[in-house]
Each structure stands twice: as structure tokens, then as C-alpha cells.
TORRORO-633703 format. One record per residue: x, y, z of N, C-alpha, C in turn; residue in three letters. Coordinates in pm, whole numbers, plus 50000, padded with zeros to 5 digits. Layout:
residues N
XYZXYZXYZALA;...
This chain:
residues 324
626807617002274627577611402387627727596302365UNK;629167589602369629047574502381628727566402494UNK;628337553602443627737548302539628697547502653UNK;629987551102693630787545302809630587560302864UNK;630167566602833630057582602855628567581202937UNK;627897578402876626717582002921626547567203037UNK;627147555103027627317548703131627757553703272UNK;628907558603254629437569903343628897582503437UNK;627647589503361627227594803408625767587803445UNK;625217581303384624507572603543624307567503641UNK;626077566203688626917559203774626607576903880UNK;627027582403793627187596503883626167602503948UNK;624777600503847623907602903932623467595704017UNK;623787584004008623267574704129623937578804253UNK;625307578304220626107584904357625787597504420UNK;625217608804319624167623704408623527617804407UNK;622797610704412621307605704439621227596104571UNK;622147590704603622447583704695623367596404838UNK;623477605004799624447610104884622677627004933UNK;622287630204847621027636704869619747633604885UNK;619357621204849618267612404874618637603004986UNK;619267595304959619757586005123618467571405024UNK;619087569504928618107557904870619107545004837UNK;618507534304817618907525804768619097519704710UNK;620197513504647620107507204477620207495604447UNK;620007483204532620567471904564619947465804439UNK;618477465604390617677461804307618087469704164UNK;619107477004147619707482004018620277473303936UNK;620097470403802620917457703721620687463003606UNK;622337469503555622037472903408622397468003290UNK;621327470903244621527465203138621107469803002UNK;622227472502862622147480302787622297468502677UNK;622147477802575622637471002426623967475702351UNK;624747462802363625697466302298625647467302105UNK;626987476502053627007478101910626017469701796UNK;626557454001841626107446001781624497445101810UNK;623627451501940622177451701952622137436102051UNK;623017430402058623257419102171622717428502275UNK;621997422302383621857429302573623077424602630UNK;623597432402700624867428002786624767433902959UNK;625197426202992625187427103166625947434103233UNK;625837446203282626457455603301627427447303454UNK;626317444403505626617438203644627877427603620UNK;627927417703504628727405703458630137414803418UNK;629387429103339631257429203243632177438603315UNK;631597450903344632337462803442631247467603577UNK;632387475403648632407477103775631627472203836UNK;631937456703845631987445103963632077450704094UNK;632757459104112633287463904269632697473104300UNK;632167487904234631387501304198629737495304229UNK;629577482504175628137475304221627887474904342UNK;629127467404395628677462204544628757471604653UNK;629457477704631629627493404705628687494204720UNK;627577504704591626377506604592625337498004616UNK;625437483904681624337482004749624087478904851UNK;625417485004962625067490405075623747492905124UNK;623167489205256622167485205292621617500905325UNK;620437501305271619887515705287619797516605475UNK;620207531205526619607536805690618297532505719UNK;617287528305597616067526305611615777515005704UNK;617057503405611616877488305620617107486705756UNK;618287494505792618887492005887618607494206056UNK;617687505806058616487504506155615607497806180UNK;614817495806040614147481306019613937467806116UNK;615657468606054616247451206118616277455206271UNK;616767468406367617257466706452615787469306548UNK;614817472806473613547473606570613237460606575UNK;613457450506456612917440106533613537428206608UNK;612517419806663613457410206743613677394806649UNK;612787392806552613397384406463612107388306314UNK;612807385706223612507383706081610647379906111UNK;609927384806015608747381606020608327371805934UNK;607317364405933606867349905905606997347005757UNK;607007365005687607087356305566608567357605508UNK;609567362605580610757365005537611147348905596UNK;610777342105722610797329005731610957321805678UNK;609597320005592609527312805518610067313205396UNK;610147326505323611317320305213612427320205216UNK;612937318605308614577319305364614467302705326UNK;613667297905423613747281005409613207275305225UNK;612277282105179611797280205039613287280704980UNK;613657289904981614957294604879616377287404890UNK;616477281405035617367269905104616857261005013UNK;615797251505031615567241304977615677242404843UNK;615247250604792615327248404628616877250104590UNK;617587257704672619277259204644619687244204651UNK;619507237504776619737221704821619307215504719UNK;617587218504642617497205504563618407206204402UNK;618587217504407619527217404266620987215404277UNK;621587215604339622517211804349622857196304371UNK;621847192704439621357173504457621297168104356UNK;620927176604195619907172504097621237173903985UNK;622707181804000623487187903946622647197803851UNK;621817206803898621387217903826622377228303886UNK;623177228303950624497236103969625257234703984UNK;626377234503979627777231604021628087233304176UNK;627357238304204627947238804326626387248704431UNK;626487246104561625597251404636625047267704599UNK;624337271404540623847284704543622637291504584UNK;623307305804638622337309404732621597315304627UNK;620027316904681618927323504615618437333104614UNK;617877347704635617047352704634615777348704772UNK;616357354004891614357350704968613747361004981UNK;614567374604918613847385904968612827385304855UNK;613327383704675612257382404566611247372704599UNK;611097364904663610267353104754609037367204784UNK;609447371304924609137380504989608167391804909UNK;608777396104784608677405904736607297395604606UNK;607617389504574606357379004423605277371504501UNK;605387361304626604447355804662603587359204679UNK;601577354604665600827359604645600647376804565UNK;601507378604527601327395604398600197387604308UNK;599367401004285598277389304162598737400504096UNK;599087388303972599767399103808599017402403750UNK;598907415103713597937421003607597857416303447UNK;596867414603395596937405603292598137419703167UNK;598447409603063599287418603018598697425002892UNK;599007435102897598117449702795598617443602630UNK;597657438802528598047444202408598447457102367UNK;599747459502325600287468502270601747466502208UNK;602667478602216604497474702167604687467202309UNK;605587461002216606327448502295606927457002416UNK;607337444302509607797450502667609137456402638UNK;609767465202678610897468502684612277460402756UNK;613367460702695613837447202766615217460002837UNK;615457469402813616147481902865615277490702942UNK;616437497403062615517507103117616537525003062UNK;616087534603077616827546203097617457552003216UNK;617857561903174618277572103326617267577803328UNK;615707582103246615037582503301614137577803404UNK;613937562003361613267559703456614147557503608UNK;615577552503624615857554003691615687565403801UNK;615417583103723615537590403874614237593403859UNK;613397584803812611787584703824611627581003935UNK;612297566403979612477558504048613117565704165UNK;614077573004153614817579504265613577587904323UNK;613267596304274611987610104276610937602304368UNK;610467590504326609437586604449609857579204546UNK;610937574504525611267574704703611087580604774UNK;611867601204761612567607004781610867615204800UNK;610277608904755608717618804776608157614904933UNK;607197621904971607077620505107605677608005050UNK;605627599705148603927591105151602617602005115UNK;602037592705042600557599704989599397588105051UNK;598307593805053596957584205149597467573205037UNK;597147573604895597257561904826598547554104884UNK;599767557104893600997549504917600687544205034UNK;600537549705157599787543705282599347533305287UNK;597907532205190597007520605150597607509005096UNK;598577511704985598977504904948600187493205013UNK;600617501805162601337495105231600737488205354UNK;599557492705351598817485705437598397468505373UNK;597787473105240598107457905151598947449105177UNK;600127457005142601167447705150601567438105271UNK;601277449005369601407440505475600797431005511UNK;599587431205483598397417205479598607405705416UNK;599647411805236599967401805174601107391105273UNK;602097400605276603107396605393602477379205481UNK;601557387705596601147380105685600597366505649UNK;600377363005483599497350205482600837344305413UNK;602197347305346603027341105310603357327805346UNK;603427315705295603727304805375604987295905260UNK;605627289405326606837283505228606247275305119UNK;605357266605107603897265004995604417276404887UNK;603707288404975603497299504855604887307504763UNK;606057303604848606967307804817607927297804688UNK;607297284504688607887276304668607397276104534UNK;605557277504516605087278604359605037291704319UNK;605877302404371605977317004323607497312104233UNK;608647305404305609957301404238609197293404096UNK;607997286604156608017275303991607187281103877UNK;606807295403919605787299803821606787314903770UNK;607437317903838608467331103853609867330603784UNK;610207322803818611807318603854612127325203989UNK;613947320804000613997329904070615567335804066UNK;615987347404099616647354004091618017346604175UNK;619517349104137620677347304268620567358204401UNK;620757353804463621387367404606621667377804600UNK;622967375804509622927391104452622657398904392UNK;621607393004277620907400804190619457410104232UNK;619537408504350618247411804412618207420704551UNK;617537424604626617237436104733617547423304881UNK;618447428004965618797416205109617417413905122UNK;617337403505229616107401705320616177412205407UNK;614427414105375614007424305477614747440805458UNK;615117441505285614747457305272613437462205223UNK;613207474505243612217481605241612057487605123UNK;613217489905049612957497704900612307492104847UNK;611437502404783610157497404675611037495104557UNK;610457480904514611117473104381610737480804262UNK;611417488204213611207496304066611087484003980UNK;610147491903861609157480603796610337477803697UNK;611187480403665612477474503570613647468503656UNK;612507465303767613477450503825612847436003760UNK;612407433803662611507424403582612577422803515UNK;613677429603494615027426503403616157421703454UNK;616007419003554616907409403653616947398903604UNK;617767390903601618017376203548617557365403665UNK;616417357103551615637348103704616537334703623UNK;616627322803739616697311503751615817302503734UNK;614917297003581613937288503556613887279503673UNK;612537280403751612667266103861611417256503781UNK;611337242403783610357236003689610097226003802UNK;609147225003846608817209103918606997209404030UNK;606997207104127605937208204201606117203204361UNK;605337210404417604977210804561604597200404624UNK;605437190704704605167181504759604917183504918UNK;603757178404985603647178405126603137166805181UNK;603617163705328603277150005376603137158805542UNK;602257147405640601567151405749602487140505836UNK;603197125805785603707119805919605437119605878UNK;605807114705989607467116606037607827103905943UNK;607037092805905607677084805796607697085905683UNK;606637091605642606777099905497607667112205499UNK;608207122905595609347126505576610507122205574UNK;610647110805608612107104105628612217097105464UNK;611327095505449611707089705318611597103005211UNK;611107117205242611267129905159612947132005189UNK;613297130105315614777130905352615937121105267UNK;615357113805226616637104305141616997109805030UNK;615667120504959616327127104857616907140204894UNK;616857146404987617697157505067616737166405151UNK;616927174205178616447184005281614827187505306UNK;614467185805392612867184905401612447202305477UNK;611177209805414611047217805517610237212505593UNK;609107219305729608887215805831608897226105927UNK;607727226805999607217236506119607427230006218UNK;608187239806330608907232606443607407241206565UNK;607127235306676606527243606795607527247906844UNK;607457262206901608687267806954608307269907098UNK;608687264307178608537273307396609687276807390UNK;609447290507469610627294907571610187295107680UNK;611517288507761612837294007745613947284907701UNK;612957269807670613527261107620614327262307504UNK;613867265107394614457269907274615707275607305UNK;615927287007384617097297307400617947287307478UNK;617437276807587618747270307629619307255507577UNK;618727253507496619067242007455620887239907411UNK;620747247807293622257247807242622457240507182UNK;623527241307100623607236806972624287219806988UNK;624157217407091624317201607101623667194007179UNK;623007201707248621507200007303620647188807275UNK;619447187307318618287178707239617107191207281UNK;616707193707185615217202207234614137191207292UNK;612797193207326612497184607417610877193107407UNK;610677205307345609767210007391609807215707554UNK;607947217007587608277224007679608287212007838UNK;608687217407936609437211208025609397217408177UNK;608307228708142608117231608326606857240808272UNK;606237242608411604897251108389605327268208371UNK;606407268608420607097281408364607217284708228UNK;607297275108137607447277607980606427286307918UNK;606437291607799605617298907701605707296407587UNK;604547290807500604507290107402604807297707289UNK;605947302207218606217309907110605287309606973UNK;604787297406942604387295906788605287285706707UNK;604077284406591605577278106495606457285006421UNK;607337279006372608507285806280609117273106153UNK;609367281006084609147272105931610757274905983UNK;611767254805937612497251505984612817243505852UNK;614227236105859614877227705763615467210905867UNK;614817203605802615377189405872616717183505750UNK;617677182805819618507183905742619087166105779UNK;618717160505865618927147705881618487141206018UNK;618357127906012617457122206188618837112406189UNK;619087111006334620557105606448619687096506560UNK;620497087806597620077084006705620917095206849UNK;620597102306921621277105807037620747097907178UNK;621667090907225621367085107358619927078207390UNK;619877070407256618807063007242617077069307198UNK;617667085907201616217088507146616667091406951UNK;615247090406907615277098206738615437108806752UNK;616087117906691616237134506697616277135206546UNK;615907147006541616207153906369617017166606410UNK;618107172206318618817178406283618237188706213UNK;617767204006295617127210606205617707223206187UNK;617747230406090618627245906066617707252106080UNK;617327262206190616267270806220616877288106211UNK;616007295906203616827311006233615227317306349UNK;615697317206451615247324506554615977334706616UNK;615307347006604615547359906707616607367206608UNK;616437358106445617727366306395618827360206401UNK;618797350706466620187341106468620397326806424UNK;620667321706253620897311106213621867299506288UNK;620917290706272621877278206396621147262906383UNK;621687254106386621477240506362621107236506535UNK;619897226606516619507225706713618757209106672UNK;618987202306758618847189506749617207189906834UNK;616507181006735615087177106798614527169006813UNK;613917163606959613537151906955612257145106870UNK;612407136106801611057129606706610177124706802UNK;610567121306917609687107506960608357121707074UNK;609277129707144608527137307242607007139107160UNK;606297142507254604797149507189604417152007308UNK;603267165207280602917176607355601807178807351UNK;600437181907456599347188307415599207205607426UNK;598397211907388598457227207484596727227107522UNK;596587229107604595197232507672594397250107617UNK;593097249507588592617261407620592817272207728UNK;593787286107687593927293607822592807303407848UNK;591727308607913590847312607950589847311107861UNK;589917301207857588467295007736588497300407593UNK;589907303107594590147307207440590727291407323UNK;589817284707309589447272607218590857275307098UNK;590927288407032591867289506920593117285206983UNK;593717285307131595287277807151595197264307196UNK;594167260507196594447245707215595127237907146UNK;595917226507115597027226807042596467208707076UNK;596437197106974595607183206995597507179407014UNK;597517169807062598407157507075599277154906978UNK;600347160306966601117164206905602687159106881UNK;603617160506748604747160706811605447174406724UNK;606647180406772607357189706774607717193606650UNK;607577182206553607617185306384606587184906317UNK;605957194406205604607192706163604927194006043UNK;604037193805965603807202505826605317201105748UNK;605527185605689606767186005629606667192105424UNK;607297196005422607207204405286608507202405192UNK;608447197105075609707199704948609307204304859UNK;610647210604735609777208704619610617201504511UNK;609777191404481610357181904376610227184804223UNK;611687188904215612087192704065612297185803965UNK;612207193603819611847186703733613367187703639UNK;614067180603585615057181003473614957191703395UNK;
């Protein structure tokens, strides 16, 4: 069979496989050897359009997203990791132009501890149609106690994610484009010949500062991250031309923080504000914040862990400064 033949019919099984399994292929990238023994990009040369089709967001994902009420802390955080590093390369002309990144591979590498690598034959730089409906087959398998466990892991890994960790996973990893990779916040298990995805060398190191003047001067070279305190119901009414203010009546509730982008500080009506791109509840949006406000939170029934010291509304400023 020639290779456009047997291309063809992997295409086909993916499509029964997708139409009897109900799986997803978003993390599929093929890649074969052409005549000459060159690797060539299946994704780069033909069906460009037959790709994107197929990576339609699995029924899985899509419940997923609608059970919750916003993205969880560590999809947060590399949303903003993967922003900034898009921002600093393009600042640096390491691109031509703004490009989006990968936060779900964020999501999916941070804290993973890699298994050291086995002496033996070299790694394979092709996958088959076998392993592909290997790959199909355990989806398509019901959970085992081991798979369980193993998602119980994960989820733990999940919970300690912080834009830090996401930021030296890009400089030790690379990292992948947008589209070469699984959306934020799908659920398909990453088949292990997603290692053949084409990463984006990132080279540089993790810079962090604790006051509002040492971010302003992280801000002259572009985009700073940064943990915002969130109250409602303040947050929800502010609006996008607003000044946030924190909280502002004994009615308020403390939300938590949320890993945020300061994208520039204004004077508005005589106060400092910063300009920050936040995504709350699921909904990306730019919300103006005041620098100068500060806030305490008190112990609520003698629970010492919410006390919150004297404060202001921006914390924990974060970049990462790249290398040529």
C-alpha cells in the first residue's frame, strides 16, 4: 500500500473511531517520513481543513466546561504564563508577530516528574496506526481502580500549579503553538506520541518582585503577571471602565486570589490604577485597579488561616525574562 493510501486510511479510521467511540483527536499531529527519509508535517502540508474539523471539542470537554463556573487555578495560571511568554517574544522580535501558546500543555507538563530515560534503541520520532487505536482502545475502555488513582494524582498535581511553575515547565519543556495541542481544559488523556508535537525552545529565567515599584519598572519591559484579591460583588460590578476598589460594604465576600496580567498603570481621576487582563467566571476582560487602595481581612470564627495583614489589591508580581 502507498504511503497516500495508507495516509488515507488513518484518516478513516479516525473518523469510525470518532463516530463509535465519541473520542478526541485534538492532540493528533502526524507525522511520517517522506521518500527522501526527511520527517514531514502532515499538519503543515495536507488536509489543513480535515485537521481542524477533527478537533472539534470532545462531548466530554464540553460538559466539563459547562459544570463549571470558572476555569480552575491551574488552567489560570497558565493562561497568564503562556500570555506572558507570547508578549515577551514578540517584545524581544522572537516572532513576527503576537502568538498564541499552548496553556493547556502548561496544564498538562507542570510539576509531571519525568522518568529518567531507559538505555536502549533510540526514541522513535514516528508513531503508527497502531499505536494510534491503542490510543483510541483506552479511552474507549471503561476506568480501572489503577486509572482512578491515577486521576486522583492528577488532580493534586493540578491544585499546587502556580504561574512560577508554568513558566519553568515552558523553559525546561518548550512549548507548543495553540494549535498544536489539546484547548484549555480538555480532558483527553495526552497519548504518549504527543512528545512529537513541535515545541517552541523558551530560554531565559523566572523573575519575581513583592513591591508595586519594582513592578513598574518589570512593566517598562512589557507585561507583568500578578495576583489580584478578588470580593464580590464588587468584581462583577465594576465594569470595564470602572475602577475596582476592593471591598466596599460589609455585605462583600471574599473570593480569593486570581493570577492576572498588568498590562499598564494610568492616572484615573487622580488615583494610580493598573490596567489588568483578568478571566473570571470564564469571561476574559480588561478591569482597571486601584494601586493606592489597601485592605485588611480579619479572622472569621477564630479561623487564623483568613486573616489577610495590610495589604494592597496587587501581590505577587511575576515575569519571565528571556534569553536571545
Amino acid at each position: 500500500m502507498t504511503e497516500s493510501n495508507n495516509l488515507y486510511t488513518l484518516f478513516g479510521l479516525l473518523f469510525v473511531a470518532r463516530c463509535l467511540y465519541d473520542v478526541s483527536f485534538i492532540y493528533i499531529f502526524f507525522v511520517f517520513e517522506s521518500d527522501d527519509g526527511k520527517q514531514q508535517s502532515l499538519h503543515s502540508l495536507w488536509f489543513p481543513i480535515l485537521l481542524q474539523k477533527m478537533s472539534r471539542c470532545h462531548p466530554d470537554c464540553q460538559r466539563a466546561a459547562a459544570a463549571k463556573v470558572e476555569d480552575d487555578p491551574a488552567e489560570r495560571a497558565a493562561t497568564v504564563a503562556a500570555n506572558l511568554i507570547s508578549s515577551a517574544r514578540v517584545i524581544l522580535k522572537l516572532d513576527r508577530e503576537f502568538t498564541e501558546y499552548s496553556a493547556q500543555f502548561l496544564v498538562d507538563n507542570a510539576l509531571v516528574a519525568k522518568k529518567p530515560v531507559q538505555q536502549g534503541p533510540q526514541q522513535r520520532s514516528t508513531f503508527t496506526m497502531e499505536d494510534c487505536l491503542e490510543y483510541l482502545v483506552d479511552n474507549a475502555s471503561p476506568k480501572t481502580e489503577s486509572d482512578l488513582e491515577e486521576m486522583a494524582k492528577e488532580k493534586q498535581r493540578r491544585a499546587k500549579i502556580t504561574v512560577k511553575d508554568c513558566l519553568e515547565c515552558a523553559f525546561k519543556e518548550g512549548i507548543p503553538r495553540y494549535e498544536h495541542w489539546g484547548h484549555l481544559g480538555c480532558v483527553s488523556k495526552v497519548p504518549p506520541f504527543a512528545s512529537l508535537m513541535p515545541r517552541v525552545p523558551v530560554k531565559g529565567e523566572v523573575v519575581e518582585v513583592k513591591t508595586l515599584e519594582d513592578a513598574f519598572e518589570l512593566l517598562t519591559h512589557g507585561p507583568v503577571g500578578a495576583k489580584l484579591h478578588v470580593f464580590s460583588p464588587e468584581i462583577d460590578l465594576v465594569g470595564e471602565n470602572g475602577v475596582y476598589q476592593g471591598p466596599l460594604s460589609n455585605g462583600t465576600s471574599y473570593v480569593g486570589l486570581r493570577d492576572v496580567i498588568l498590562v499598564s498603570v494610568n492616572d484615573v481621576n487622580g488615583d494610580v490604577v493598573g490596567r489588568v487582563k483578568i478571566c473570571y467566571k470564564k469571561k476574559t476582560s480588561f478591569t482597571n485597579v486601584s494601586l493606592t487602595q489597601m485592605f485588611t481581612r480579619l479572622a472569621h470564627n477564630g479561623d487564623g488561616s483568613q486573616t489577610i495583614e495590610p495589604t494592597g489589591l496587587l501581590v505577587d508580581f511575576i515575569v519571565p525574562r528571556l534569553s536571545m
